[in-house]
N, C-alpha and C positions, 0 to 999 in steps of 0.2 A: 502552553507556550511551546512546548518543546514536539507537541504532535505538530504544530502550524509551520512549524521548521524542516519538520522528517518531511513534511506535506511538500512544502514549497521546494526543498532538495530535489524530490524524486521529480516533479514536474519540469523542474528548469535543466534535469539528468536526461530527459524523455523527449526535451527538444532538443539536447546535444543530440542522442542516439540519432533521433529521425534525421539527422543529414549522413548517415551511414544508409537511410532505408531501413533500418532492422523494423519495418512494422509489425510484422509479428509480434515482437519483444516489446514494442513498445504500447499495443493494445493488451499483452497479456499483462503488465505492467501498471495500464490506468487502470483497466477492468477487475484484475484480481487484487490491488493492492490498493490506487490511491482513491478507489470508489468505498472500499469497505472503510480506508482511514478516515473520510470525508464523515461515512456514516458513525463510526465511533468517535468524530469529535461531536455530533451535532449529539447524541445519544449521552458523551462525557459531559456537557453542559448540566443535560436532564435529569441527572443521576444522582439520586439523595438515599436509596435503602441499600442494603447490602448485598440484596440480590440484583442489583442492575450494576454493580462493579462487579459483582460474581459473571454475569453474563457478559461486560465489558473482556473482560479478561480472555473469555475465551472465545469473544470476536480477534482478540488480539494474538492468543496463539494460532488463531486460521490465517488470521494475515502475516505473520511471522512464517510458517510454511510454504504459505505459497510466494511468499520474499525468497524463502531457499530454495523452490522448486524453481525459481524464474533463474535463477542459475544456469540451468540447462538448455532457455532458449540461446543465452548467449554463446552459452558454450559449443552449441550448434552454427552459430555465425560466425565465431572465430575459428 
């Protein structure tokens, strides 16, 4: 429930940006962030042993990174 929420956030975030232009920011955005979240909700559905929440986990620290690296494209537009 609550990835479907982070999901829909950052998208309806992404059509604010784009009436700024920031496209940069806002493809490093779908492509490094809400494409991986897409893929670990469809993978969290699938997920019954402990090594596929093992490997969840650490799809979700890469996308947590690159959430803080996307910091810096804005911080280059502001």
């Amino acid at each position: 429930m609550w990835l479907t929420i982070l999901i829909i956030m950052l998208l309806v975030i992404q059509f604010y940006v784009l009436q700024f232009r920031w496209w940069w920011a806002v493809v490093y955005c779908f492509v490094a962030i809400v494409v991986p979240l897409l893929f670990i909700f469809t993978k969290l559905i699938k997920a019954q042993s402990t090594s596929d929440y093992h490997q969840l986990s650490s799809h979700t620290k890469m996308v947590m990174l690159t959430g803080i690296l996307s910091m810096l494209l804005f911080y280059i537009y502001l």
